[in-house]
C-alpha positions in Angstrom: 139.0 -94.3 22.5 135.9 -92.3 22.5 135.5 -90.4 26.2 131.6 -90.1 27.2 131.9 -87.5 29.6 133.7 -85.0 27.5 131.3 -82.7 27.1 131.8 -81.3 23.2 128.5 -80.0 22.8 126.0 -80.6 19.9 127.0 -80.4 15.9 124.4 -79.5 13.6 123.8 -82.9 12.6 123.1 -84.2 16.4 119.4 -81.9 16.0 116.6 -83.7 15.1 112.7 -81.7 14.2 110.8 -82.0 17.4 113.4 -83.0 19.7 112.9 -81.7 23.3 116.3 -80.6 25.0 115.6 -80.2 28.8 118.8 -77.9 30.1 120.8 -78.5 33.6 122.2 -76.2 35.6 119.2 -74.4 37.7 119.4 -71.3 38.6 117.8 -69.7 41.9 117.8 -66.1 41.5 119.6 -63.0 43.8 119.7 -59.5 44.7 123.4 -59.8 43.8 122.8 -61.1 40.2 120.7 -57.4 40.2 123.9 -55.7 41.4 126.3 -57.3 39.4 123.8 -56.7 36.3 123.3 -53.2 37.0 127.4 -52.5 37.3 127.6 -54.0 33.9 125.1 -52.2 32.0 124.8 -49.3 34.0 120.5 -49.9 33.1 118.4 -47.8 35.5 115.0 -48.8 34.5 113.1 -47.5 37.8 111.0 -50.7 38.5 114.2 -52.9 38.6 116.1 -50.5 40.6 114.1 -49.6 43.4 111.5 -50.9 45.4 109.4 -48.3 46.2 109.0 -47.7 42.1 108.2 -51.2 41.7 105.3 -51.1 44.7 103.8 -47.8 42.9 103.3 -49.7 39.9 101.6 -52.6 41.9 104.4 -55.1 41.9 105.1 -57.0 45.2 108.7 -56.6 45.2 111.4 -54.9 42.9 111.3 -57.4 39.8 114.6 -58.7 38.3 115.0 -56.7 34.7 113.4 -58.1 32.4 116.9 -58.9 30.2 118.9 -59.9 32.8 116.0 -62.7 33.5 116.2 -63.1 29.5 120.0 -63.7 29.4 120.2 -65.9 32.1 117.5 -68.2 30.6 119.3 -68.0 27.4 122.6 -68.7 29.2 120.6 -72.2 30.2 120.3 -73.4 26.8 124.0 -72.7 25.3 125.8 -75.7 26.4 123.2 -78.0 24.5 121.7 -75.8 21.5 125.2 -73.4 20.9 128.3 -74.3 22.4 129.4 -75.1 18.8 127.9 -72.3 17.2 129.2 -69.9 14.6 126.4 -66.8 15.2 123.1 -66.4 17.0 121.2 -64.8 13.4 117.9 -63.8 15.4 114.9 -63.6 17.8 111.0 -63.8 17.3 108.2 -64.3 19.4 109.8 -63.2 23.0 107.4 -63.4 25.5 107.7 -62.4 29.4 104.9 -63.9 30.9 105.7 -63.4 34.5 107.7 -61.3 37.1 110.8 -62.8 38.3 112.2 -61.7 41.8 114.8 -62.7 44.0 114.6 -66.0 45.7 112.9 -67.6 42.4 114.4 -70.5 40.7 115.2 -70.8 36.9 115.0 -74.0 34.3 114.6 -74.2 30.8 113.5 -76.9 28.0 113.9 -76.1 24.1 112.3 -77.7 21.1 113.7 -77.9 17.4 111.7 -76.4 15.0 113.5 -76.3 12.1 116.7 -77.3 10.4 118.1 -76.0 7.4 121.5 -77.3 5.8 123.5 -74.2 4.5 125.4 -74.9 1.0 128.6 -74.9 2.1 127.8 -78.2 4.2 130.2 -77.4 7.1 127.4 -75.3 9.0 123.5 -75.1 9.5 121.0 -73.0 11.0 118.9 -74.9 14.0 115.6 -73.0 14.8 114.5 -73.6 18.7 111.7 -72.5 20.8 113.2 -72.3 24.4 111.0 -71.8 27.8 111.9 -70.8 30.8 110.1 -71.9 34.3 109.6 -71.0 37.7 110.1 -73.0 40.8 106.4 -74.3 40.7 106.8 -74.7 36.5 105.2 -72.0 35.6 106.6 -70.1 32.2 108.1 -67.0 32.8 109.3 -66.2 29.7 109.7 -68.3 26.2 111.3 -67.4 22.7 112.4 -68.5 19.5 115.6 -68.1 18.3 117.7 -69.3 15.0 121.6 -70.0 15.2 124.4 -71.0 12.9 126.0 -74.4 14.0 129.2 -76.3 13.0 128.6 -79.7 12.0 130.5 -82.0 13.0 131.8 -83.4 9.4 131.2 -81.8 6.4 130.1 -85.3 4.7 127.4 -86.0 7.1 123.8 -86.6 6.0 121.5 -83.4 6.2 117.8 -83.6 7.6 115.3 -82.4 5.0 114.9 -78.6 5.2 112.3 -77.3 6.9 111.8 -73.5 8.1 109.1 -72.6 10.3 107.0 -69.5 10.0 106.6 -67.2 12.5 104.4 -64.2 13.6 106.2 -60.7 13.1 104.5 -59.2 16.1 103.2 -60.6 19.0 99.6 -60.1 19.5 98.2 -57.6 21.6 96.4 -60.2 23.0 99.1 -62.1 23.8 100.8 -59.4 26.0 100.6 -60.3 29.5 101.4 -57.0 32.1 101.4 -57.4 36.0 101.8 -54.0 36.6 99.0 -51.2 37.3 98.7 -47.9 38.5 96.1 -47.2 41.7 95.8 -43.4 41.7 97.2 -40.4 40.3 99.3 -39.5 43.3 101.1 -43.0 42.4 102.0 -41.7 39.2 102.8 -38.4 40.1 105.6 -40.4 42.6 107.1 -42.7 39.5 107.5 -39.9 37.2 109.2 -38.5 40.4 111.4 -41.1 40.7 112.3 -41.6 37.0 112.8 -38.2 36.3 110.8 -37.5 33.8 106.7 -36.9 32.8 106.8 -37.9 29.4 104.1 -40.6 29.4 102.7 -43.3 26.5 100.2 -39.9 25.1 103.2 -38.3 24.9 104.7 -40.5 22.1 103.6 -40.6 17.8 104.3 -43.1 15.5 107.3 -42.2 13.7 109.0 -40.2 16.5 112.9 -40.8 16.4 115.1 -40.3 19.5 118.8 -40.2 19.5 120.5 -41.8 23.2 123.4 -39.6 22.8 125.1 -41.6 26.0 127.5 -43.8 24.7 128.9 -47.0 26.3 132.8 -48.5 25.3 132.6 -52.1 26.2 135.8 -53.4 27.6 137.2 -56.9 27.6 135.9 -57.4 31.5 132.9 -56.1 31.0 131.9 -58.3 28.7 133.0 -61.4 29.7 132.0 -61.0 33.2 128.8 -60.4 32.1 128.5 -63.6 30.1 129.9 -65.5 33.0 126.9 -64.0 34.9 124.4 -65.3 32.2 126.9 -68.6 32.4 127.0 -68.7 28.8 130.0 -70.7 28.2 129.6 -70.5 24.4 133.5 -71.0 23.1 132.9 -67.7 20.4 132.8 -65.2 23.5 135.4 -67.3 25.8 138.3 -68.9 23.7 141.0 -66.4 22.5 142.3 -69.8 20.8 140.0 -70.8 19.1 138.9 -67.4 17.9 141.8 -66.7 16.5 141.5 -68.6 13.3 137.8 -66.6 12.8 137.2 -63.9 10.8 137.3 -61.2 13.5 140.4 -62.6 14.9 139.3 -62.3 18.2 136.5 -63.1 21.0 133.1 -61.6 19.9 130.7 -59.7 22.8 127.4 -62.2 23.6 124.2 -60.7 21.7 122.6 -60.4 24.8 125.0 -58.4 26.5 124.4 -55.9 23.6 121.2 -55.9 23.4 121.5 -54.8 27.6 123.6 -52.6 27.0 121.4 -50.6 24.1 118.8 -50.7 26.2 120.4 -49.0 29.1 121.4 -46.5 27.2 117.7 -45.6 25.6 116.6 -45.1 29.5 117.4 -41.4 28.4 113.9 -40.4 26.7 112.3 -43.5 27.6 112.4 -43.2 31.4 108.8 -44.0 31.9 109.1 -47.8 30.6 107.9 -50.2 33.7 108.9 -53.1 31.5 109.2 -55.4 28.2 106.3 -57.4 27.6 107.7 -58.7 24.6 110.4 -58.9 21.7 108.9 -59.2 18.3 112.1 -59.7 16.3 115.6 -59.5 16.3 119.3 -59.0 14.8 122.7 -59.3 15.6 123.9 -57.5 12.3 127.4 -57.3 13.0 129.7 -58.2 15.3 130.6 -56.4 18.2 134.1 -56.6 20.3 136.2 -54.8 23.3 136.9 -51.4 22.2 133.8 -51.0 20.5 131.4 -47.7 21.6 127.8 -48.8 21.9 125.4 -46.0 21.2 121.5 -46.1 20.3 118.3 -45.0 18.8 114.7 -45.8 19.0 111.9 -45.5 16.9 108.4 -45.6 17.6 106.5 -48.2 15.2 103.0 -48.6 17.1 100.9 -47.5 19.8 98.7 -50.0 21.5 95.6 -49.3 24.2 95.7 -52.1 26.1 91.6 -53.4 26.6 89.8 -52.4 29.4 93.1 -50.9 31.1 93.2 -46.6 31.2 95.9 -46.8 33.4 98.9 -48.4 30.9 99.5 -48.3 27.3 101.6 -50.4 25.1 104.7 -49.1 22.5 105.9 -50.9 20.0 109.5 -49.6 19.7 112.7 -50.4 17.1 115.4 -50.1 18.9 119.1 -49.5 17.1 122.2 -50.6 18.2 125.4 -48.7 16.4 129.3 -49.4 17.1 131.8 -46.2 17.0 129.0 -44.0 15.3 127.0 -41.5 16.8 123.1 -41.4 16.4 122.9 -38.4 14.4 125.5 -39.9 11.9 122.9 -42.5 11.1 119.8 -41.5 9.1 117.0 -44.4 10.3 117.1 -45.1 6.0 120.1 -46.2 5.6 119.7 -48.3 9.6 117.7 -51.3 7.9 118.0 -53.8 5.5 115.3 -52.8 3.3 117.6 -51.4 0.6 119.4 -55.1 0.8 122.7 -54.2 3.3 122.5 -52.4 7.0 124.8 -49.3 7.5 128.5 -51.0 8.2 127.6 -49.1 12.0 124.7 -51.2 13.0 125.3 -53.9 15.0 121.5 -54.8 16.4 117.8 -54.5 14.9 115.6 -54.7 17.5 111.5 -54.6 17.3 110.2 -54.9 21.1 107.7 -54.2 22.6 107.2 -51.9 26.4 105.0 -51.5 28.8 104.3 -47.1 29.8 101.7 -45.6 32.2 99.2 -43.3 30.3 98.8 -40.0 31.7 94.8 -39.8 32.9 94.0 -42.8 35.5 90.6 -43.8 36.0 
């Protein structure tokens, strides 16, 4: 006898084009899920660590990061778009629209863009734009993702393919910032308080630097940090049912390397008040306890922002490598472009940040 409140989550076939999932589970926000974020990740971005950074670059209190916001949005769709899913393949058009603090109250709805049967018939890809709202429904951050899902029986009927296109940067005019900078003893305190004076001028096209922190991520780590984002997706929980897959074991969330990474490029990137957006992303292998995280970023673009003097835009790649060093990576062999990644890469990341320029006014 079928049971209607067992909760098996959706199979490929259960997605229709232009359905509208609305997610459970609301989330009001805390200064713990801050703490907690910051002892897994060990990030120390300066606006999301202190408050007195935060009010020198105009904010009204210390805003949550902008990835533990991201994760925990993401975390919201999972029981109905990939509880049954074999690999989140990619990001595009990531948007963070508004500040989150403390006190403020998460939901999420998703659409199906696309739907696209995969030959072996036992799996599909699903592409979803998800959005995430405030207490008073405002967006605070939206994105589209694509992700591999079991269907349910190989013999089911597919949908008609369809893959949606989407745009490989977003806009500058699409960038929204909050942040500002009222005089030049303001900035003189931030770059006091992160450490560093290396400002958006300071940066070219083409400039390369290697994080040479390195971060092992260990069986707690990683699960208590997906139990933060209350992802409950079975890939990153269920030794059992992991044990039949190819890795043989539980795999880390996405998001929690991507966090991670990003931590760890605070070195040589200290300036960075926040991410206004994420223009594309990879998970390009798996990663798992034991593994050593390091990273690399490059700088693809610089950005004025109009009408602003006091903040500039970069346009950053960030890499994510597994038991490799940076300098044991040459940035050509860290795409696909010749057809395969280096077998060290784990994430491909094209984001984009937010950086004070050096003359105000």
């Amino acid at each position: 006898m079928h049971n209607d409140k067992e909760r098996a989550g959706n199979f490929f076939e259960d997605f229709n084009l232009g359905q509208v999932i609305r997610h459970g589970t609301h989330r009001t926000m805390t200064d713990g899920d801050a703490s907690v974020y910051l002892a897994l990740t060990g990030a120390r971005q300066a606006a999301h660590s202190s408050t007195t950074a935060a009010a020198l670059m105009g904010f009204a209190n210390r805003p949550l990061d902008d990835l533990l916001v991201f994760n925990i949005a993401f975390g919201k769709t999972v029981p109905d778009i990939s509880l049954n899913a074999i690999a989140n393949l990619g990001y595009a058009e990531v948007r963070f629209v508004e500040p989150v603090y403390a006190g403020d109250t998460l939901h999420c709805e998703s659409v199906i863009l696309g739907l696209k049967e995969n030959s072996s018939r036992k799996s599909g890809v699903i592409y979803v734009r998800s959005t995430c709202y405030d207490q008073n429904d405002r967006t605070v951050l939206s994105w589209v993702r694509w992700v591999m899902v079991h269907k349910r029986r190989t013999a089911s009927r597919a949908p008609e393919p369809f893959v949606p296109g989407f745009d490989d940067v977003v806009p500058l005019n699409q960038l929204v910032t909050h942040a500002s900078v009222s005089s030049r003893d303001a900035l003189d305190e931030w770059c006091e308080s992160t450490g560093s004076r290396s400002m958006w001028e300071h940066f070219s096209v083409g400039d390369r630097i290697n994080h040479l922190a390195g971060m092992t991520i260990e069986e707690a780590d990683h699960m208590s940090a997906t139990r933060l984002y209350q992802n409950n997706s079975r890939v990153h929980f269920d030794a059992l049912v992991m044990r039949d897959s190819p890795s043989g074991r539980r795999l880390v969330y996405g998001g929690h390397v991507i966090s991670v990474c990003r931590a760890l490029s605070y070195d040589g990137l200290e300036n960075v008040v926040s991410i206004m957006a994420i223009n594309a992303g990879a998970h390009v292998a798996p990663t798992v306890a034991g593994d050593t995280l390091y990273a690399f970023t490059e700088v693809i673009q610089k950005w004025k922002l109009p009408g602003r003097t006091d903040m500039g835009a970069l346009r950053l790649r960030l890499v994510g490598l597994k038991n490799a060093m940076p300098a044991e990576v040459d940035s050509r062999h860290a795409d696909a472009s010749g057809g395969v990644y280096h077998p060290n890469v784990v994430l491909d990341l094209d984001y984009t940040v937010l950086m004070p320029r050096q003359h105000i006014g």
